[in-house]
ChimeraX commands (.cxc) that place a marker at each C-alpha (Angstrom):
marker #1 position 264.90,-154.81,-160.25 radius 0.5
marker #1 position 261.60,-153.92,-161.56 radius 0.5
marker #1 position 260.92,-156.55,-163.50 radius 0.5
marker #1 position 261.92,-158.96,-160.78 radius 0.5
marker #1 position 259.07,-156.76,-158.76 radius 0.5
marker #1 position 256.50,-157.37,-161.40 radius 0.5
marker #1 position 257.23,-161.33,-161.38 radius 0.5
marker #1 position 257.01,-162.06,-158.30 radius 0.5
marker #1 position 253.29,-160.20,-158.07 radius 0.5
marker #1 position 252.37,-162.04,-161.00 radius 0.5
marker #1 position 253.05,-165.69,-159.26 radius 0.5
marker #1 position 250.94,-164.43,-156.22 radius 0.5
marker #1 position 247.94,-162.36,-158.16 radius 0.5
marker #1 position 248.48,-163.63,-161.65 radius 0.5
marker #1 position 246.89,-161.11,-164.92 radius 0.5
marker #1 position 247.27,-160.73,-168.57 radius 0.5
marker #1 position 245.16,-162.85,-170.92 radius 0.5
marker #1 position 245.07,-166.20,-168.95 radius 0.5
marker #1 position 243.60,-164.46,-166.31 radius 0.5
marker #1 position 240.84,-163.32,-168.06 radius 0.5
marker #1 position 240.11,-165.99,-169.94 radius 0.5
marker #1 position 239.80,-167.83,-166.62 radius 0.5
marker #1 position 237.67,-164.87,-165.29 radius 0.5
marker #1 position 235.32,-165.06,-168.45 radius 0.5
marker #1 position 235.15,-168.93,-167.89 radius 0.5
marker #1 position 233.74,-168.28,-164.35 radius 0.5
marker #1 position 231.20,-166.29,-166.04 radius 0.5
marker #1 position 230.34,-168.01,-168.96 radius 0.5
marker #1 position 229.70,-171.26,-166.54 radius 0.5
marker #1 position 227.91,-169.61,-164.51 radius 0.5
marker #1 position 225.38,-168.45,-166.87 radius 0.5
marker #1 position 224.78,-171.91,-168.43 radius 0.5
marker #1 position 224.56,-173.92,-165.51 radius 0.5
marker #1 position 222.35,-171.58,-164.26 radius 0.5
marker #1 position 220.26,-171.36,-167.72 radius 0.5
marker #1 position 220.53,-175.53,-168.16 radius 0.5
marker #1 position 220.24,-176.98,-165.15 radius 0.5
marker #1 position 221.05,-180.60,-166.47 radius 0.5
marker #1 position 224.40,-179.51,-167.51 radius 0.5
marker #1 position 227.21,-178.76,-165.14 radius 0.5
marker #1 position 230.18,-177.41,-167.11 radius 0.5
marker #1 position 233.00,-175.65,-165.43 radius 0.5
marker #1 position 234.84,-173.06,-166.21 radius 0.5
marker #1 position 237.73,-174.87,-167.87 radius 0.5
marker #1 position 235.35,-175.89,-170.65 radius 0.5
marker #1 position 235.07,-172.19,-171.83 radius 0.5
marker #1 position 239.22,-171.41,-171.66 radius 0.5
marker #1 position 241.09,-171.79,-175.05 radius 0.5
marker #1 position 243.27,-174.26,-174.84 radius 0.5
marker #1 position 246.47,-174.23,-177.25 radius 0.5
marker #1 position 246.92,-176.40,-180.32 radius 0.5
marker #1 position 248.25,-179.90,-179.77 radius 0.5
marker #1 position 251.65,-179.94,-181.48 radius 0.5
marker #1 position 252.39,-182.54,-183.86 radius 0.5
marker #1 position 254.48,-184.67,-181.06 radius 0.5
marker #1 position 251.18,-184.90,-179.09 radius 0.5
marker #1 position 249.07,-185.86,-182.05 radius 0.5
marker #1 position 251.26,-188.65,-182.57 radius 0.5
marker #1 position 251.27,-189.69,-179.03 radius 0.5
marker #1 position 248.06,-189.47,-178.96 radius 0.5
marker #1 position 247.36,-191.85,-182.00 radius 0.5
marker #1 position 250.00,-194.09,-180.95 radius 0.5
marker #1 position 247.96,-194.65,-177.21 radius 0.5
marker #1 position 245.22,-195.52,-179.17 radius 0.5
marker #1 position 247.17,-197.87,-181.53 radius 0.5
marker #1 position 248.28,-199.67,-178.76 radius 0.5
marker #1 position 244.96,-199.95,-176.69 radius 0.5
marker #1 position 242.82,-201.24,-179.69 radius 0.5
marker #1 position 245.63,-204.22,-180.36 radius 0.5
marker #1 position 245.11,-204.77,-177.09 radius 0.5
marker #1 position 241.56,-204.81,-176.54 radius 0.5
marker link #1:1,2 radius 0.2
marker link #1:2,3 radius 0.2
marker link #1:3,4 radius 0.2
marker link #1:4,5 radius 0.2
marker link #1:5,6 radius 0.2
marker link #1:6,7 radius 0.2
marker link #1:7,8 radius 0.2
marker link #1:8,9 radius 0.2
marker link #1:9,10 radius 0.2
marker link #1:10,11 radius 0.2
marker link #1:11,12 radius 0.2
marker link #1:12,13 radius 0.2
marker link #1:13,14 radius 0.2
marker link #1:14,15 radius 0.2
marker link #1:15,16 radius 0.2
marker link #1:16,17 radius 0.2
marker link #1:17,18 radius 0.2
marker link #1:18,19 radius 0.2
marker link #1:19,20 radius 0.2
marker link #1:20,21 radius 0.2
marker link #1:21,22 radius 0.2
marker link #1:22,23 radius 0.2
marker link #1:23,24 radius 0.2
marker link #1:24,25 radius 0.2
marker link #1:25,26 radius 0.2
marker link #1:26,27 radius 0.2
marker link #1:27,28 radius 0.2
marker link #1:28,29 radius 0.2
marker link #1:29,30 radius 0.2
marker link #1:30,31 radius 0.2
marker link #1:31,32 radius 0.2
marker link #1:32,33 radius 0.2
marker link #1:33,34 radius 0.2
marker link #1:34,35 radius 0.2
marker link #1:35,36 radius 0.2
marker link #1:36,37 radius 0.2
marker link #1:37,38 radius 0.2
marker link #1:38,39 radius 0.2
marker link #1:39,40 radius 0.2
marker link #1:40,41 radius 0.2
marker link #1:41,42 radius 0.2
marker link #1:42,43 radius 0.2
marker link #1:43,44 radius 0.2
marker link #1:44,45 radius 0.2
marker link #1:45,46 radius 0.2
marker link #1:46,47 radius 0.2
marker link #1:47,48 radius 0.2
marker link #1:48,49 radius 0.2
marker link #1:49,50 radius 0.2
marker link #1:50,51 radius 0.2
marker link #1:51,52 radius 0.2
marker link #1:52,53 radius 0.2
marker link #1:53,54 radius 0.2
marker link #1:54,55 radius 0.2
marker link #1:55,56 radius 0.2
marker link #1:56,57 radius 0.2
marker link #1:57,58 radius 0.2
marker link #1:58,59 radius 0.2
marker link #1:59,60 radius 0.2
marker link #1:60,61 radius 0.2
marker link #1:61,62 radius 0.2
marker link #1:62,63 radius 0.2
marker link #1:63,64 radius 0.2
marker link #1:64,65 radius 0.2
marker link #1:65,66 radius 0.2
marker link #1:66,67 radius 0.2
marker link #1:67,68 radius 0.2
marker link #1:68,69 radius 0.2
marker link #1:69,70 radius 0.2
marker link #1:70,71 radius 0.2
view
């Protein structure tokens, strides 16, 4: 019941390490935007983002295959 509790507080004020990696983004943007004003970067450009795995790699490379023989 608890847990159930906990879950549905985390889909309406999300935490744990997404949510501060998010919070340092703001923060981070902030600061260089503010520093540089010629560059506007947002806070998704300071979030980790996970590896590719090899599937989307492939993908990927395939895409790019297939728009060069085309172009």
């Amino acid at each position: 019941m608890e847990f159930m509790q906990w879950r549905t507080y985390d889909s309406v004020f999300p935490f744990g390490d997404i949510r501060d990696d998010w919070r340092m983004g703001v923060i981070a943007s902030q600061i260089v935007n503010m520093a540089s004003p010629k560059n506007k970067l947002s806070p998704q450009d300071f979030v980790l983002k996970p590896p590719k795995t090899q599937k989307q790699k492939d993908d990927e490379l395939r895409d790019a295959l297939r728009s060069a023989a085309k172009g």
